[in-house]
C-alpha positions in Angstrom: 46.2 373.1 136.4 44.2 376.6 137.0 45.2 379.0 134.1 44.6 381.6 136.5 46.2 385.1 135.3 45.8 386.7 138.9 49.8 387.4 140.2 48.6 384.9 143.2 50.0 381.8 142.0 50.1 379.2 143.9 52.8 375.9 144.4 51.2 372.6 145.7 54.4 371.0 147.4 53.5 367.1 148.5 56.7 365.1 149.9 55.9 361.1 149.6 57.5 357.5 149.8 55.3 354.7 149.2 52.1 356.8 149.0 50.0 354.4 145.7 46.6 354.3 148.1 46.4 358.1 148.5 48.8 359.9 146.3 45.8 360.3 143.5 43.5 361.4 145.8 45.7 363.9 146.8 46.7 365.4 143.7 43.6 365.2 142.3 42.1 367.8 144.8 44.7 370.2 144.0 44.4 370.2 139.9 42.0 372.9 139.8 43.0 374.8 142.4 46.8 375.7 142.0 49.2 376.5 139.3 51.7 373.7 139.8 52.0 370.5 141.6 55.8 369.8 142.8 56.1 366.2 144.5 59.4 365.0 146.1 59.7 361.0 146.3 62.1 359.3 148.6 62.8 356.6 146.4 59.3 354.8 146.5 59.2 350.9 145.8 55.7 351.0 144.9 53.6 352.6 142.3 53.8 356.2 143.9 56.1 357.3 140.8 53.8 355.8 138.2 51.1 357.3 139.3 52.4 360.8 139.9 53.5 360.6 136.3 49.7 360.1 135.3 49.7 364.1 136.4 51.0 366.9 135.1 53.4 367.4 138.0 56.8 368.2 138.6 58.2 365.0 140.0 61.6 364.7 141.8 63.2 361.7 143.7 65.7 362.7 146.3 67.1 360.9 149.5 65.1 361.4 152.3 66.7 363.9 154.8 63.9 363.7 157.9 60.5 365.7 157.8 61.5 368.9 157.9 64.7 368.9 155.7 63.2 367.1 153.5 59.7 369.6 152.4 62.3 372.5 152.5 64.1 371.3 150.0 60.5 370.3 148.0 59.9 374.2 148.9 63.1 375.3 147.4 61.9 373.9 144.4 58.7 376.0 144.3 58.2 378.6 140.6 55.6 380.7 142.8 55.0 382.9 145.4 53.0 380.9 147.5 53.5 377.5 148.8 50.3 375.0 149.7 51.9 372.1 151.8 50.2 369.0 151.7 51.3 365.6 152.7 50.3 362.6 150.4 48.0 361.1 152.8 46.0 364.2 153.2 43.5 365.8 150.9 41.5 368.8 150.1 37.8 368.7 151.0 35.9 370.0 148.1 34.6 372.9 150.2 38.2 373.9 151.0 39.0 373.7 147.3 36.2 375.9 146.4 37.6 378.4 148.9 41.2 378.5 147.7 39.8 379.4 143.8 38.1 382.3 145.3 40.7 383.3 147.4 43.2 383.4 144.6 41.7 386.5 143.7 42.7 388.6 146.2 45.4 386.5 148.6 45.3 388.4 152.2 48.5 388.5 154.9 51.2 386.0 154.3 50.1 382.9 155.4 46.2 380.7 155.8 45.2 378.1 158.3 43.0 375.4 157.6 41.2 373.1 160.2 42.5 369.0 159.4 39.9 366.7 159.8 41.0 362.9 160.1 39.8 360.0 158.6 40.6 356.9 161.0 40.3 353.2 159.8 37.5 354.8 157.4 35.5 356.8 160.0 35.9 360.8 160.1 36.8 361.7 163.9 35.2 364.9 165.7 36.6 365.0 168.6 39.7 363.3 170.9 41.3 366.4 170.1 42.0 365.6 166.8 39.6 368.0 165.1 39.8 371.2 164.6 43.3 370.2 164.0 44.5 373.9 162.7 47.7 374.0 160.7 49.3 376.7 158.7 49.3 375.2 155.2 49.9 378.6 153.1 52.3 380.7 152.9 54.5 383.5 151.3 56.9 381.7 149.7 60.5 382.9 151.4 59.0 383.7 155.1 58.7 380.5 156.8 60.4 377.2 157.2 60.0 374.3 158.5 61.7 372.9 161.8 61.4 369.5 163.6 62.3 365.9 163.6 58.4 364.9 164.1 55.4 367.2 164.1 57.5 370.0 162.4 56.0 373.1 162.2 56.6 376.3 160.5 58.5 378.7 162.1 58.5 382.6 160.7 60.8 384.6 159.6 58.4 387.8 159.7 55.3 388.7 161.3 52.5 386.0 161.2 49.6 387.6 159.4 47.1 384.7 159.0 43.7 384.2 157.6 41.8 381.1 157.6 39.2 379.3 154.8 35.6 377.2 154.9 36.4 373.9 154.2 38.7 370.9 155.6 42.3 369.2 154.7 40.9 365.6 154.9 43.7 363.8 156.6 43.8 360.1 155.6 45.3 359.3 158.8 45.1 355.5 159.3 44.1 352.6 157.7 44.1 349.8 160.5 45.0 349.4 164.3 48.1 348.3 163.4 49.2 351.3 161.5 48.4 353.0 164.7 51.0 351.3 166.6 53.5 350.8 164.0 53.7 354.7 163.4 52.8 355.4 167.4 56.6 353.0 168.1 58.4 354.8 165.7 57.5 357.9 166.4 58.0 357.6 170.4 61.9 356.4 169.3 62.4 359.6 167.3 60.8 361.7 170.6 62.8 359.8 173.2 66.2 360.1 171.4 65.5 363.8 170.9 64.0 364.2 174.7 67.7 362.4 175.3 69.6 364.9 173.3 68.0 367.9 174.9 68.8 366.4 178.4 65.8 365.7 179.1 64.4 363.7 182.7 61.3 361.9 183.4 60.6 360.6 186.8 58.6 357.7 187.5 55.4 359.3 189.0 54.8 361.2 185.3 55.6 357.9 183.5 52.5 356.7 185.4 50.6 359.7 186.0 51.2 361.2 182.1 48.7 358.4 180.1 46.4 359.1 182.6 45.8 362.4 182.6 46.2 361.7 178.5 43.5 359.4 178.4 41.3 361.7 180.5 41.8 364.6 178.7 41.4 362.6 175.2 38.0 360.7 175.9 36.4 363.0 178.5 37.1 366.3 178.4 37.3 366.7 174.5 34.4 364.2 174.3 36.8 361.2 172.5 33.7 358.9 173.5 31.2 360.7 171.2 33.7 359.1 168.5 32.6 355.5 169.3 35.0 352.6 168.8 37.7 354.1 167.2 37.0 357.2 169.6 38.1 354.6 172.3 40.9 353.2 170.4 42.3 356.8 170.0 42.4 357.8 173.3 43.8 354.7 174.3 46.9 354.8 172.0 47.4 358.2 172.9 48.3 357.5 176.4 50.1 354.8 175.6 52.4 356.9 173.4 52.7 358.8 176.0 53.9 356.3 178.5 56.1 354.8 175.5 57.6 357.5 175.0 58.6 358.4 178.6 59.8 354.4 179.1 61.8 355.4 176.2 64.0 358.4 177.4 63.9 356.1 181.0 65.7 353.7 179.2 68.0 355.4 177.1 68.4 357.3 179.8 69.8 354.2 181.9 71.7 353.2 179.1 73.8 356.4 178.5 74.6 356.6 182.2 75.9 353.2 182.6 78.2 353.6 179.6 79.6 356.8 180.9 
């Protein structure tokens, strides 16, 4: 862990559950760069644990209470004033890391954003939209938290002052196809049910049109074919999350009416 005397200390938080392939990688790129490492399992069945206990981290297990309950609590559990928020399939890129040490120095505002590259069934994606991916990753400790079933993001309490870094977090995004879908079906459940609960409508004209204009936007217009293959593949499960997705509320939608 970085000795570092400066007042700016800095708490990795990483939530995780069933993270062996990239949890090492992870906390490995934050070692020399913060002043503690705070990981909260939900109850992993694989070799997460054992290999967070290689580290010198603090490591918790605690039920898992959805996304954004879930690294508040791992926040709560923070010693310093600053929070870097990672998740265990992401990494720092050694440029980014090299940034943060010099930063520490002199910590501007009250919150950084980094650009998120993604690493796709081993090839790093440029464009479909996917890169820059900026996220707020730093931040004053007690001024933000986080909100959202899915893609939560940090909502704040003050002001937003940001500054931003050289350097990437190296998202570890997926390994296969498969993955792809997998996550893409579960994720469309958890948006249709909340689409449902906010009373949400979709008509069948942007069920069709909506992967459409998706696709187009994705492959064409932020240049998803320069990407190749995968580029393809992308843009292609990106519509069709989209159209999932809608089909989903449809249905639901259906459902609830005819039981009413």
């Amino acid at each position: 862990m970085s000795n570092h005397s400066n007042k700016n200390k800095i708490s990795a938080v990483v939530i995780s559950y069933n993270e062996e392939r990239n949890m090492a990688r992870c906390i490995e790129s934050l070692i020399d760069v913060v002043d503690e490492i705070i990981v909260v399992d939900s109850f992993s069945t694989d070799q997460t644990k054992e290999i967070c206990e290689k580290y010198n981290v603090r490591f918790y297990q605690h039920d898992w209470l959805g996304y954004s309950k879930t690294k508040n609590y791992a926040n709560s559990l923070a010693k310093y004033d600053w929070i870097l928020s990672l998740d265990s399939d992401e990494a720092l890129s050694d440029e980014l890391a090299q940034s943060l040490i010099h930063e520490k120095q002199n910590l501007n505002g009250n919150s950084y954003i980094f650009n998120r590259k993604a690493n796709y069934c081993g090839q790093w994606i440029n464009h479909c939209g996917w890169y820059p991916d900026k996220k707020i990753r730093l931040w004053k400790k007690d001024i933000a938290a986080w909100e959202g079933n899915i893609h939560e993001e940090l909502i704040f309490k003050t002001k937003e002052e940001t500054n931003s870094l050289n350097g990437d977090i190296l998202h570890y995004s997926y390994y296969s196809i498969s993955e792809h879908i997998s996550q893409t079906n579960k994720f469309t459940d958890i948006a249709a049910e909340q689409m449902l609960s906010q009373n949400k409508k979709v008509s069948l004209l942007k069920l069709f049109f909506s992967p459409i204009a998706k696709f187009t936007s994705s492959y064409f217009f932020r240049l998803g074919f320069l990407d190749g293959f995968y580029g393809f593949v992308i843009c292609v499960l990106s519509a069709n999350a989209s159209f999932l997705k809608y089909s989903k509320l449809r249905q639901l939608t259906r459902t609830r009416n005819k039981s009413e």
